[in-house]
VMD Tcl script that draws the C-alpha trace (Angstrom):
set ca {
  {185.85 -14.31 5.94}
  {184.62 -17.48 4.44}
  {184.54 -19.15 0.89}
  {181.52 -21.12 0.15}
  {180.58 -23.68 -2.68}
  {177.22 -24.81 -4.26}
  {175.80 -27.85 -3.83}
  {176.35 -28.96 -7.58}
  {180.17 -27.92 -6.94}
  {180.38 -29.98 -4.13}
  {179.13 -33.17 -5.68}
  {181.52 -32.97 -8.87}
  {184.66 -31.90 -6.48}
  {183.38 -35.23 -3.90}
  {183.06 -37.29 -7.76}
  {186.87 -36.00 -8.45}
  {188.15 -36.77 -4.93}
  {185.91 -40.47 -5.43}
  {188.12 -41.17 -8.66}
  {191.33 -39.77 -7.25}
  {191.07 -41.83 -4.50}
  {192.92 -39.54 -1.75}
  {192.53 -36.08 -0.23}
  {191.45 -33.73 1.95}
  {189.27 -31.29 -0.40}
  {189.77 -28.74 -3.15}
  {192.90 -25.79 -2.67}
  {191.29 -21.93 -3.79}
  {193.75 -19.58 -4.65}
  {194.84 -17.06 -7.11}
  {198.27 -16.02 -8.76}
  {199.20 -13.31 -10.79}
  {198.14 -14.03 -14.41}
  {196.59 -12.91 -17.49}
  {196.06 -9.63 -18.72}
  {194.11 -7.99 -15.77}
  {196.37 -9.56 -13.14}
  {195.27 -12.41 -11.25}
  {194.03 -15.69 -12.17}
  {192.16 -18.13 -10.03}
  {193.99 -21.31 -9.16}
  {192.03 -24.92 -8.18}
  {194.09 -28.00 -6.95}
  {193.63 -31.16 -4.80}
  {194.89 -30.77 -1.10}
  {196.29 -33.45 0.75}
  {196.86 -31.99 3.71}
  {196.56 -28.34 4.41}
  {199.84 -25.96 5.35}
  {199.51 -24.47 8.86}
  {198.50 -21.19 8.05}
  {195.83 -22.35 5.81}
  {192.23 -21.90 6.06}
  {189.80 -23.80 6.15}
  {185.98 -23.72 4.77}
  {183.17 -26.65 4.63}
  {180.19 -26.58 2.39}
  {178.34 -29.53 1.49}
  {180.65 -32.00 3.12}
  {183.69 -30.80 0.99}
  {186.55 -28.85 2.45}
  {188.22 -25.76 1.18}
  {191.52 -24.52 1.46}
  {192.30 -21.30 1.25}
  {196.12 -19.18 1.79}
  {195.91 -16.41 3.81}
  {197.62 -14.11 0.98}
  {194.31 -15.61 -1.67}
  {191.99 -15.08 0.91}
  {191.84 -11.28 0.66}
  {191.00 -11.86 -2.78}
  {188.75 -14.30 -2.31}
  {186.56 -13.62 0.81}
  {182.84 -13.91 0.16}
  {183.81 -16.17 -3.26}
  {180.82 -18.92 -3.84}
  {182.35 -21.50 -6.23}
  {179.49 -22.96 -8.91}
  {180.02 -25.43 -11.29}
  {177.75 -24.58 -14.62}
  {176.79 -26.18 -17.89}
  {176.86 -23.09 -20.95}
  {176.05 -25.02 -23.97}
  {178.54 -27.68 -24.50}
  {180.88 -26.21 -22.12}
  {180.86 -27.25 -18.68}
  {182.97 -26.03 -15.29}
  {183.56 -24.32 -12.34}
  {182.65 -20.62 -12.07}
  {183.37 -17.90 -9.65}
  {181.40 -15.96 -8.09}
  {183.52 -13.53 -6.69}
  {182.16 -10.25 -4.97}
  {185.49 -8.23 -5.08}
  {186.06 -8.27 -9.03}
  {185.89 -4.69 -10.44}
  {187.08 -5.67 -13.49}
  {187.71 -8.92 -15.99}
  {189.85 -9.44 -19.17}
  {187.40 -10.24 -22.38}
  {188.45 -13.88 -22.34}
  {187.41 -14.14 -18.76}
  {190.85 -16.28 -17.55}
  {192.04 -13.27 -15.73}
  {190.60 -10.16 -12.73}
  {191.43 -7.05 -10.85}
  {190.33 -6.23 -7.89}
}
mol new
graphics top color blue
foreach p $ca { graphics top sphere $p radius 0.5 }
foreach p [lrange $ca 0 end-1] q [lrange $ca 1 end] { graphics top cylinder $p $q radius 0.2 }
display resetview
């Protein structure tokens, strides 16, 4: 089970931990949201809870809940540019379905 980043997401999470000035990498979860169910879910992490997991990719740590992970296993995290819009995207493997304004997924 791992989740993965690109190396463009790595260098703007690093550039956000740079101005924050503290942490130990980027949290990956999901809750239950929107109008096909769950929603993903990004936040700093200063230090991990115990039954975290943990995932490197380009020098950046992720941290992952065991309850997210089964959601999230094989998930590469991008960060894009579409037009004038820029952010992270998910590439998630286990999505079988998406709401039309993209905020929410089933699995």
């Amino acid at each position: 089970m791992a989740v993965t980043l690109t190396e463009k997401a790595a260098r703007q999470v690093q550039k956000h931990l740079a101005a924050r000035g503290t942490g130990l990498g980027l949290r990956v979860a999901v809750k239950t949201s929107g109008c096909s169910g769950l929603a993903y879910a990004l936040e700093f992490v200063d230090e991990p809870a115990p039954e975290d997991r943990t995932f490197e990719s380009f020098g950046v740590t992720l941290v992952v809940d065991p309850k997210s992970l089964v959601y999230l296993d094989g998930t590469e995290l991008d960060y894009v540019r579409e037009g004038l819009n820029e952010g992270f995207k998910f590439n998630n493997p286990n999505v079988k379905a998406q709401c039309g304004c993209g905020e929410s997924f089933s699995v």
